[in-house]
C-alpha positions as CSV (number, residue, x, y, z in Angstrom):
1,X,-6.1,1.0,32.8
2,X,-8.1,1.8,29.7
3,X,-9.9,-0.9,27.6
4,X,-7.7,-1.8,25.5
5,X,-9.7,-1.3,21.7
6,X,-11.8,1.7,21.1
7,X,-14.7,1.8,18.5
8,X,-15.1,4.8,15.7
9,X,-18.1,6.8,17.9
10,X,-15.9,6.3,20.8
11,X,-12.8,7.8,19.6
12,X,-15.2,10.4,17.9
13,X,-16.9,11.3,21.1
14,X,-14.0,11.2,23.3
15,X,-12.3,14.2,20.6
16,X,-15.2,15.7,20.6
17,X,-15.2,16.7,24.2
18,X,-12.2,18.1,23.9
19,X,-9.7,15.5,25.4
20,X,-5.9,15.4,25.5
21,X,-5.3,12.2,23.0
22,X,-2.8,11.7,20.7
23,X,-3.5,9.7,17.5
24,X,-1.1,7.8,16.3
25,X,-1.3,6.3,13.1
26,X,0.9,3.3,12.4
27,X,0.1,2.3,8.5
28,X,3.0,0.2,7.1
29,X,3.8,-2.2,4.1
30,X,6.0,-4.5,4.8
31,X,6.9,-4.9,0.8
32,X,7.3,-1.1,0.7
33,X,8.3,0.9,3.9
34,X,7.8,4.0,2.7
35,X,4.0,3.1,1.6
36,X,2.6,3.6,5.3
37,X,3.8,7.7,5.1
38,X,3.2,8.2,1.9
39,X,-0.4,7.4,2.8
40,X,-0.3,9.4,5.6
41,X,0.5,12.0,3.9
42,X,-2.6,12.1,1.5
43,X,-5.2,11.1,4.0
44,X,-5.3,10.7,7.9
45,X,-7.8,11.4,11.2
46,X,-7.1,14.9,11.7
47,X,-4.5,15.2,14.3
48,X,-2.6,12.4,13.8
49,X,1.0,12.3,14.0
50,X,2.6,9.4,11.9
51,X,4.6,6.6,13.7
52,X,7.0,4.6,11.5
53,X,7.6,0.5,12.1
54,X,10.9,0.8,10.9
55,X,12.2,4.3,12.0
56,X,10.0,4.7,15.3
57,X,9.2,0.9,17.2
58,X,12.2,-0.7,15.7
59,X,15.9,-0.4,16.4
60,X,18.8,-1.4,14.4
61,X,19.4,-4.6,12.9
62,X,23.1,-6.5,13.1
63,X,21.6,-9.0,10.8
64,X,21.2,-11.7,13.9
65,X,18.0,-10.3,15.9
66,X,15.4,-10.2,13.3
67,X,13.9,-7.9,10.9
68,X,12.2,-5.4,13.7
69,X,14.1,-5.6,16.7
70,X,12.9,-3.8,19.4
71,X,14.4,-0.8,20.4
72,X,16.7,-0.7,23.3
73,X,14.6,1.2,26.8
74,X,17.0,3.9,25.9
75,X,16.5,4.6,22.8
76,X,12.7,4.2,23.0
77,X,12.3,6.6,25.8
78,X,14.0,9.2,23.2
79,X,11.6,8.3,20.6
80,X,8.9,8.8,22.7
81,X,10.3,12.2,23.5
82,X,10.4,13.4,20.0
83,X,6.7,11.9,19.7
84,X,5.3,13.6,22.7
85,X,4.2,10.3,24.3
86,X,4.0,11.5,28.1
87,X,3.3,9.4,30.6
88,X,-0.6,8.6,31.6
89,X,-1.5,10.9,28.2
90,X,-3.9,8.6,26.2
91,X,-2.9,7.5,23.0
92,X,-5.2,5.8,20.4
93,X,-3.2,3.6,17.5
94,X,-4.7,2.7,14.2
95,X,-3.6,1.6,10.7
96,X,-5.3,0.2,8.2
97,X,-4.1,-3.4,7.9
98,X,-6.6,-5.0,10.9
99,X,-4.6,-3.4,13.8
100,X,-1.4,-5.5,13.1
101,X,0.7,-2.4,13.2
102,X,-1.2,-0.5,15.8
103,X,-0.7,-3.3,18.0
104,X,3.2,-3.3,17.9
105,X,2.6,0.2,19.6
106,X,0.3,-0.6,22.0
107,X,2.4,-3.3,23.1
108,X,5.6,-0.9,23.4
109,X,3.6,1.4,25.7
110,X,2.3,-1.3,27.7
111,X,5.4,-3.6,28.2
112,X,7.0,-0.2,29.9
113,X,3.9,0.4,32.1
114,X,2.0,3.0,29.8
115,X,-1.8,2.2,30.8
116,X,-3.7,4.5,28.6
117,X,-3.4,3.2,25.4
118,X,-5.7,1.8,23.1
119,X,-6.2,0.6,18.9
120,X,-9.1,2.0,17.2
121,X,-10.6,-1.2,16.0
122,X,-11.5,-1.5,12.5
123,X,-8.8,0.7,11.9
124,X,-8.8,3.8,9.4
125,X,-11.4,1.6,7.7
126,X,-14.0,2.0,10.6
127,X,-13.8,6.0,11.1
128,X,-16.6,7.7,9.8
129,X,-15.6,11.4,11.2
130,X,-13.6,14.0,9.2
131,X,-10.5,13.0,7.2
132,X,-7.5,15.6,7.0
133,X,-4.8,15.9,4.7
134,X,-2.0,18.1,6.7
135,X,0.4,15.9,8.6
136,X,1.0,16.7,11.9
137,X,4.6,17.4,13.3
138,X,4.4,16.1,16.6
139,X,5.3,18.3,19.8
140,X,8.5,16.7,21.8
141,X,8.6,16.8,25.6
142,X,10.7,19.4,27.8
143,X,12.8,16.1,28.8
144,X,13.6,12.4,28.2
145,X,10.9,10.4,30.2
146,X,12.6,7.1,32.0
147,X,14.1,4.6,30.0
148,X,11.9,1.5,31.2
149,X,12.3,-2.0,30.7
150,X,10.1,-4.2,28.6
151,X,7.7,-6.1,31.0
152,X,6.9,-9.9,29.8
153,X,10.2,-9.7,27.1
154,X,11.3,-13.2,26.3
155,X,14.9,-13.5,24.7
156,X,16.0,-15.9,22.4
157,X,18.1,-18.2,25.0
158,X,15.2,-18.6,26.8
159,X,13.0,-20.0,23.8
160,X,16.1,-22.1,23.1
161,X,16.2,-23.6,26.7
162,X,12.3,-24.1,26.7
163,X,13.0,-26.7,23.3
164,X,15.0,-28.9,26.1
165,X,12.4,-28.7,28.7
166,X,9.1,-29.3,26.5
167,X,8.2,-32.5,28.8
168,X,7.8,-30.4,31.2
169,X,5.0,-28.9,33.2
170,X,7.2,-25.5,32.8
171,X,7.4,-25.6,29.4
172,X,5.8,-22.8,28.0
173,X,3.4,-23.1,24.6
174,X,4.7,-21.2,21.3
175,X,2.4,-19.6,19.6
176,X,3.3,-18.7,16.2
177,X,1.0,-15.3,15.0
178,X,1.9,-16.1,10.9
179,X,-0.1,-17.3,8.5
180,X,-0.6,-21.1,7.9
181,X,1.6,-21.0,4.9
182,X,4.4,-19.7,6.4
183,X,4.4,-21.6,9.3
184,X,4.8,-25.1,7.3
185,X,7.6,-23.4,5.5
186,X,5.9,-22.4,2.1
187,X,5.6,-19.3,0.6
188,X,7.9,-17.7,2.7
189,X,9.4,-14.1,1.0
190,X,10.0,-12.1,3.9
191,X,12.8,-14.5,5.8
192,X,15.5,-16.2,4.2
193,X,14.4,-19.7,5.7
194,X,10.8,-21.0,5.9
195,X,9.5,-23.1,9.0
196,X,8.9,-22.5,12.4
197,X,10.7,-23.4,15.9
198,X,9.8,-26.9,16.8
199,X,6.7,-27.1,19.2
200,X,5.4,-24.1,18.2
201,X,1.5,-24.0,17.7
202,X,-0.1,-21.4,14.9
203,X,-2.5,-19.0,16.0
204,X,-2.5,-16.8,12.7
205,X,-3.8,-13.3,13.7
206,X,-6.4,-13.4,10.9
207,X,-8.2,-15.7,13.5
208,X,-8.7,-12.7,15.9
209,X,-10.3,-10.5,13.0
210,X,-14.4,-10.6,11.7
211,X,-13.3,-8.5,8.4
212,X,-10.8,-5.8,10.1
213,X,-12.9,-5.6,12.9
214,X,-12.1,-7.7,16.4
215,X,-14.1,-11.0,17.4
216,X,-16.1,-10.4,20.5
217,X,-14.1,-11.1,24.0
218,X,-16.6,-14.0,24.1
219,X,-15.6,-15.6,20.9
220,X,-11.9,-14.8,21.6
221,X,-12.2,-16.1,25.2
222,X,-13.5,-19.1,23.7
223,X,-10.5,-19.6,21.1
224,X,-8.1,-19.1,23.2
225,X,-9.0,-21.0,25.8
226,X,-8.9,-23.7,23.9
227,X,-5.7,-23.2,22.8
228,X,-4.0,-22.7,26.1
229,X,-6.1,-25.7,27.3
230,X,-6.2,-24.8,31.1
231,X,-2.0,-23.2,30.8
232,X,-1.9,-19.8,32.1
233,X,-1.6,-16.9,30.3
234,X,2.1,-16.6,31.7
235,X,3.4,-19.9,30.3
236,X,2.4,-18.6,26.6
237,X,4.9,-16.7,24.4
238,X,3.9,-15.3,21.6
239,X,6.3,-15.2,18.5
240,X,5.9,-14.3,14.6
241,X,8.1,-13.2,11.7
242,X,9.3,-10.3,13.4
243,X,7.6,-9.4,16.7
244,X,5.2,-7.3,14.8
245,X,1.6,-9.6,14.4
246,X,2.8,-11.3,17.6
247,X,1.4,-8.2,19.2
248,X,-1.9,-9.1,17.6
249,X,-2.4,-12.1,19.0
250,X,-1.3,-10.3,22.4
251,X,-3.8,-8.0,21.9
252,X,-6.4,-10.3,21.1
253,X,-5.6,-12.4,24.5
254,X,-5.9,-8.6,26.3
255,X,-9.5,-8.2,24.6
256,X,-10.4,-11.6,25.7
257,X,-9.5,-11.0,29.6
258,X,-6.2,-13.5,29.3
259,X,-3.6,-10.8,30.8
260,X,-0.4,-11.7,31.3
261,X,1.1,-13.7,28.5
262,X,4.9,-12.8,27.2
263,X,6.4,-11.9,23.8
264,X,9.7,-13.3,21.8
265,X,10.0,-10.0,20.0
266,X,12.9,-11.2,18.1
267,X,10.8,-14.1,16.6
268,X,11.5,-16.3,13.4
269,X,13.7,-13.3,11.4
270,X,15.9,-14.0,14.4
271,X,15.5,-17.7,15.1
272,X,16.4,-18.9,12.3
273,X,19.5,-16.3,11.8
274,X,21.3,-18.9,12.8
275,X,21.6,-22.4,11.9
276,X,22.8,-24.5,14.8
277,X,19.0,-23.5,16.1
278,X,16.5,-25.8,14.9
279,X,13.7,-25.8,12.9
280,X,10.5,-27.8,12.0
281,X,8.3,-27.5,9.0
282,X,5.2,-30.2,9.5
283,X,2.2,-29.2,11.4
């Protein structure tokens, strides 16, 4: 299983020799979908295929399971087909938005088993080799690989049973990725009700970040820790506004040496889809 960030020189020395990686470059705007290609497009590590939020690590939406639902096993084995993602071949994620994007990818691969896959931390921001300017089309594979379940998936009935069993020693601990705003129910533009689901605790992924670079897996150790406050890493689910900065904070845990904690991919977009479920807006 590879580490799962990579620095600049590494990713710089590791294409240097000659390796088999594919770089994947996950830039998004959540305000303007198409901004992520369009970037692409002018600028990108040379070699690097784009990978869309919306058209490559999201499936449909029925307007009840959030704004980036994840797709079904099926259908992601398919995409990975057309991206050339074979199994064991390293891949190396980045964006330019402190790995929030780059994470949602890495998460995919490693939820189905996919070991060798890592973010370039610091993002586009932290490469200092060449810079090319011809997209990439990427190579599909012969055949479909499996379509694998998500590992460590939580659905929304389950974070609906955990609100009646939060007495418990069982209960698992929410752990809201958003920013502070959004989690007391202010300032919220992207979802068409502000709050969070009652219980939840924030961790806003800003907290994992030193500019767009990751803390140390001292300092995160530390943070977390303290947060989980002697839980295991299994009783955490990790949640946001829709599945995508949850990742972070997943990622962050993964840096830190806390494996093993689950994601609620649907998150907030689809909590609060419906109103019988309920929600909380004080700290």
């Amino acid at each position: 299983m590879s580490q799962p960030l990579i620095t600049a020189n590494q990713l710089e020395e590791l294409l240097n020799t000659g390796a088999d990686v594919l770089l994947c470059d996950c830039r998004f705007d959540l305000t303007k979908p198409t901004a992520g290609r369009e970037a692409y497009q002018m600028s990108h590590i040379p070699g690097a295929i784009y990978v869309d939020l919306d058209q490559d690590l999201s499936g449909p939406q029925t307007g009840t399971n959030g704004r980036h639902p994840l797709p079904t096993p099926e259908v992601w084995a398919k995409t990975r087909q057309r991206l050339g993602i074979k199994s064991n071949l390293q891949v190396v994620a980045y964006d330019n938005q402190g790995s929030v994007f780059a994470s949602r990818l890495w998460w995919m691969l490693r939820a189905i088993g996919h070991t060798q896959v890592q973010v370039l931390d610091g993002g586009l921001d932290a490469w200092n080799g060449a810079i090319g300017s011809k997209p990439r089309q990427p190579i599909a594979l012969g055949s479909m690989p499996s379509a694998l379940p998500y590992s460590d998936l939580v659905l929304v009935d389950e974070l609906v049973a955990n609100l009646a069993n939060t007495e418990s020693a069982a209960a698992h601990l929410v752990l809201d990725a958003r920013t502070p705003d959004r989690f007391r129910g202010e300032n919220e533009t992207l979802d068409p009700v502000g709050g969070h689901i009652p219980g939840a605790t924030n961790r806003c992924f800003k907290e994992n970040l030193r500019a767009k670079q990751f803390k140390t897996a001292d300092e995160l150790y530390r943070e977390f820790s303290i947060l989980l406050a002697g839980r295991s890493a299994k009783s955490i689910i990790h949640q946001c506004g829709s599945g995508v900065t949850a990742c972070h904070n997943l990622l962050a845990m993964e840096v830190a040496g806390i494996r093993g904690s689950q994601l609620y991919a649907g998150s907030w977009s689809e909590w609060c889809a419906d109103s019988r479920r309920p929600i909380a807006t004080t700290e």
